[in-house]
C-alpha positions as CSV (number, residue, x, y, z in Angstrom):
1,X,93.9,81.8,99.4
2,X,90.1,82.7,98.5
3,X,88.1,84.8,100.4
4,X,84.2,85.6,99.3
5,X,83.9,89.4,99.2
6,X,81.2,92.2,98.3
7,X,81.8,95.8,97.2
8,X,79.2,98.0,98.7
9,X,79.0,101.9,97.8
10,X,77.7,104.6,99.8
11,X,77.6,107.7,98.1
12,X,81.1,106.8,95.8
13,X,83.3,105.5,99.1
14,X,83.0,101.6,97.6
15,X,83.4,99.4,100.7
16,X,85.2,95.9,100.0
17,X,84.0,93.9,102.8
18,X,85.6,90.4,103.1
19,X,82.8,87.9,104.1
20,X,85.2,84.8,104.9
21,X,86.9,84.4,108.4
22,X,90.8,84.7,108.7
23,X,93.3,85.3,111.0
24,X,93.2,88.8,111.7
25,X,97.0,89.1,111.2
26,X,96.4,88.8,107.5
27,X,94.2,92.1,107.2
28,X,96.8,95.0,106.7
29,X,98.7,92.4,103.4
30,X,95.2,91.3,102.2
31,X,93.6,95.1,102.7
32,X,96.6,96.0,100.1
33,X,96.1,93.6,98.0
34,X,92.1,93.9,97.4
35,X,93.2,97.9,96.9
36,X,95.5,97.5,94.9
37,X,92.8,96.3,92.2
38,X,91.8,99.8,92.3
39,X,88.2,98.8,93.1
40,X,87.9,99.8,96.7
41,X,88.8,103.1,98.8
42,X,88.6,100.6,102.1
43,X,88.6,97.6,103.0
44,X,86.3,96.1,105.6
45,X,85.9,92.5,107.2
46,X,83.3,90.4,108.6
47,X,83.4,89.7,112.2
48,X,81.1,88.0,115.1
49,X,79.3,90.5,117.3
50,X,80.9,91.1,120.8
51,X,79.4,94.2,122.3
52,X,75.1,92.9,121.6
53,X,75.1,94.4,118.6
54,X,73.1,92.6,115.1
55,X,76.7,92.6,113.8
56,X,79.9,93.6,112.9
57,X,82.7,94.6,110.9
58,X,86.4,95.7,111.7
59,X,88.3,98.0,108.9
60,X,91.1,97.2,107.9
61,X,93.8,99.6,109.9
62,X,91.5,99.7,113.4
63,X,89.7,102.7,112.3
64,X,86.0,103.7,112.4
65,X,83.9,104.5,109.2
66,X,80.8,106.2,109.3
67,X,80.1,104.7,105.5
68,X,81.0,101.4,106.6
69,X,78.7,100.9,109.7
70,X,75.7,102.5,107.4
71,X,76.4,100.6,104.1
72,X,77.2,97.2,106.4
73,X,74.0,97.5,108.2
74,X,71.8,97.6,104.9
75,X,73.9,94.4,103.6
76,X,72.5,92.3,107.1
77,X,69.1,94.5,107.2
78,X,67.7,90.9,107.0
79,X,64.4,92.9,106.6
80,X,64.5,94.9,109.2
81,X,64.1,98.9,109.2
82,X,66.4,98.9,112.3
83,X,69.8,97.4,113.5
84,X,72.9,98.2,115.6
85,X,76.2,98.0,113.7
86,X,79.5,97.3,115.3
87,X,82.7,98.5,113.8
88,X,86.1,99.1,114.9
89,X,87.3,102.3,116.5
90,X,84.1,102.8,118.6
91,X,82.9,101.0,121.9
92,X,79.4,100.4,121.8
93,X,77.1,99.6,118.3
94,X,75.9,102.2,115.9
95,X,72.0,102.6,115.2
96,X,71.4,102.2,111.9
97,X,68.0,102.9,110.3
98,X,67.1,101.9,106.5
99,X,64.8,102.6,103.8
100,X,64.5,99.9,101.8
101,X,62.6,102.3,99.6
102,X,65.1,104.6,99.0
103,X,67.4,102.0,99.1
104,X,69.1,103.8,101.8
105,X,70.8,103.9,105.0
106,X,71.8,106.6,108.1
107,X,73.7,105.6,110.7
108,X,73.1,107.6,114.4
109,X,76.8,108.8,114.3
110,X,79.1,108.9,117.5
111,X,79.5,112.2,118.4
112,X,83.0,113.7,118.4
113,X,85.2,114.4,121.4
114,X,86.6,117.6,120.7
115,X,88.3,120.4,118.7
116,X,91.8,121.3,119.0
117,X,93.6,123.7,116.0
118,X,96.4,123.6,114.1
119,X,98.4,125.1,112.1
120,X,99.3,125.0,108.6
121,X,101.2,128.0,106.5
122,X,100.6,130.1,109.5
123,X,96.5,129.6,109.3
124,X,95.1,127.9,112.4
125,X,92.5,125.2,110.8
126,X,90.5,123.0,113.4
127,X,91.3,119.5,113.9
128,X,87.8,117.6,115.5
129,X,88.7,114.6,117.7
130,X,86.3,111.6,116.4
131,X,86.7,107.7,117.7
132,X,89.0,106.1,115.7
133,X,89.7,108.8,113.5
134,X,90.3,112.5,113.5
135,X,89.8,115.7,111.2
136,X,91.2,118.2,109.8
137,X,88.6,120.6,108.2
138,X,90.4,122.7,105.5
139,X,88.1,125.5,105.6
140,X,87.6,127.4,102.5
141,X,90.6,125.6,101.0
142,X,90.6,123.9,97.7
143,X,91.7,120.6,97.7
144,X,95.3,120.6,97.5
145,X,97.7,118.0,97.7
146,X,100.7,120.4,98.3
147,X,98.7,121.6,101.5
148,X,98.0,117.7,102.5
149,X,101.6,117.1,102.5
150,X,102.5,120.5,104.5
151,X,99.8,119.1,107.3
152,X,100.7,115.2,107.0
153,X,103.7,115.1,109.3
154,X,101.8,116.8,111.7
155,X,98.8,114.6,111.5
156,X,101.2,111.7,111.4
157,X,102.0,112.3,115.3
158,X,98.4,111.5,116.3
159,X,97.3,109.1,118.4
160,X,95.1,107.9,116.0
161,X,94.7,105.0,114.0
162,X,93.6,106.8,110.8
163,X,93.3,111.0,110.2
164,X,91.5,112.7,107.1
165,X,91.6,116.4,105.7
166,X,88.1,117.4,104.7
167,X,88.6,120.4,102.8
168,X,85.5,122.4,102.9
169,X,84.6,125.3,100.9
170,X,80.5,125.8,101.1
171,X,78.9,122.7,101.1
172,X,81.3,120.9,99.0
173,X,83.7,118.5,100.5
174,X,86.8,116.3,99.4
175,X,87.9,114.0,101.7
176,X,91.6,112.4,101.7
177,X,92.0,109.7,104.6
178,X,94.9,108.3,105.8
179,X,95.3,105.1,107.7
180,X,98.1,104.2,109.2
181,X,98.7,100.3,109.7
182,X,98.1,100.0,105.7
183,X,100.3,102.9,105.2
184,X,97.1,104.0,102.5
185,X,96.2,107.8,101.5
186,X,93.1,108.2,99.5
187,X,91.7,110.8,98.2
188,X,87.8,109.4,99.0
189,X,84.8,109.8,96.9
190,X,83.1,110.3,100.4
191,X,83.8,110.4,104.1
192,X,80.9,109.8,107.1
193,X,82.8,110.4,109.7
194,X,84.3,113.6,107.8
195,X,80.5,114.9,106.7
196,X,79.8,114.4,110.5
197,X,82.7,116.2,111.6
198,X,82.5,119.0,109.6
199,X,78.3,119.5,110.1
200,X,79.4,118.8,114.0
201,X,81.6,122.2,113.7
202,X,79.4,124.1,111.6
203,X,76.7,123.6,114.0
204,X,78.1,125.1,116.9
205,X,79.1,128.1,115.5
206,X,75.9,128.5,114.3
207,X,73.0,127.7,116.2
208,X,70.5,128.4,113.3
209,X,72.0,125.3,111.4
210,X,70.7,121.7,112.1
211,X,70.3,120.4,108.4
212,X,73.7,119.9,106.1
213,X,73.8,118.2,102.4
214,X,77.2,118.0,101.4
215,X,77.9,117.6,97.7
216,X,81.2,115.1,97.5
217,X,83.4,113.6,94.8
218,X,81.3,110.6,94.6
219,X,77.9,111.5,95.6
220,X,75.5,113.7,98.4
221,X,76.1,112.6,102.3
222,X,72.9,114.5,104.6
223,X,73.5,115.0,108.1
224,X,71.2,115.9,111.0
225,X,71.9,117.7,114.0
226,X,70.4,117.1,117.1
227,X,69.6,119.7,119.5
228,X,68.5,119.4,123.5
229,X,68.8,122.9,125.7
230,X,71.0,124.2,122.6
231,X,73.5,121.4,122.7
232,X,74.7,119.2,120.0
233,X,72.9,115.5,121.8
234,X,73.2,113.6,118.1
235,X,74.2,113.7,114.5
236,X,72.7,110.8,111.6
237,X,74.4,110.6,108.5
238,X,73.6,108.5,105.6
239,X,72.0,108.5,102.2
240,X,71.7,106.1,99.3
241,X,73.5,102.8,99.1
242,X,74.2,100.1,96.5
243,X,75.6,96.9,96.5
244,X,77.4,94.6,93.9
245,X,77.2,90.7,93.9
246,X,78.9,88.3,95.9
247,X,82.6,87.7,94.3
248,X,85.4,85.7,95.1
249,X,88.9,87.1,95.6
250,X,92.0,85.3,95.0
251,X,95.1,86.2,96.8
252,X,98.5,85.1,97.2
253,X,100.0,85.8,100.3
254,X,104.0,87.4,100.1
């Protein structure tokens, strides 16, 4: 089986996104298969709109990825500075605005649902409800993969179809994602939804704070708070993208 692909990279978290239709049955083996050439953190795929949105794309587990609907919208900008994105995990299409100058892209992010806590070696952390996906932010923790293995079984009970741990000390984050119907943990050069999350918390405890630049593994992710009557009404995310040719991927199926 061949497949037309393209690797796209927002700020480190490279995108493949499968261009050719396929039964969507085949995602989770092919997902595996396209990650396991170590070129991808994700896996995205190519479908027709169905909510009146310029276009779409489904991850591969389900999930929603705020790198995805931004880097996916400057690949079918088409030459324009303005296009909703649909993506999986959310019901209803994601502005996107791009600057072809800046070759980049921000995406006017879903806002999150909530904040619930949790607790890991007896220190409650908060755990920020997203569509699609949830957080937990590891506050003033160093990335640690003895701690992400303490919280996974907990995380693993969610009713979600993909969790991260952004651990968050200043404005430097590591993201590690897990999602579940490709049984993948990664340990992400970036994470959208993550930056979002994590700006999304900060904000409301402080209501000084409306501009965040986290430095990440694989690059800078900005994110703008929105403020009406001193509530949180919006975040956009983004920063710069790039894009690599159109290949072809060859894959035999198990």
């Amino acid at each position: 089986m061949k497949v037309r692909i393209r690797y796209l990279n927002p700020a480190g978290n490279i995108t493949a996104v499968v261009l050719s239709p396929g039964p969507p049955e085949l995602r989770p083996a092919l997902s595996r298969a396209i990650m396991a050439e170590g070129r991808a953190e994700q896996v995205g795929f190519a479908a027709p709109p169905r909510l009146g949105g310029d276009c779409r794309i489904e991850m591969m587990g389900g999930e929603f990825c705020g790198n995805a609907v931004r880097s996916y919208g400057y690949l079918r900008r088409n030459g324009m500075a303005a296009l909703s994105v649909e993506i999986s995990g959310v019901t209803a299409p994601v502005p996107v605005t791009i600057d072809p100058a800046h070759q980049s892209a921000f995406a006017d992010m879903p806002l999150p649902l909530g904040v619930d806590w949790i607790s890991v070696r007896e220190k409650q952390y908060p755990l920020i409800q997203c569509q699609g996906i949830s957080h937990l932010l590891a506050l003033e923790q160093a990335p640690d993969p003895a701690f992400l293995e303490t919280a996974r079984p907990m995380l693993n009970r969610l009713e979600q179809e993909a969790w991260g741990i952004m651990f968050l000390s200043g404005q430097q984050l590591t993201p590690a994602v897990y999602v579940k119907s490709t049984d993948s943990l990664v340990w992400e050069s970036s994470c959208g939804s993550g930056s979002v999350a994590a700006a999304w918390y900060l904000a409301g405890t402080n209501p000084a704070r409306s501009r965040f630049q986290f430095r990440e593994p694989g690059g800078e992710i900005s994110v703008e708070v929105r403020r009406k009557n001193e509530m949180i009404t919006g975040c956009a995310m983004g920063g710069p993208v790039s894009m690599g040719p159109e290949e072809e991927f060859c894959w035999t199926e198990a």
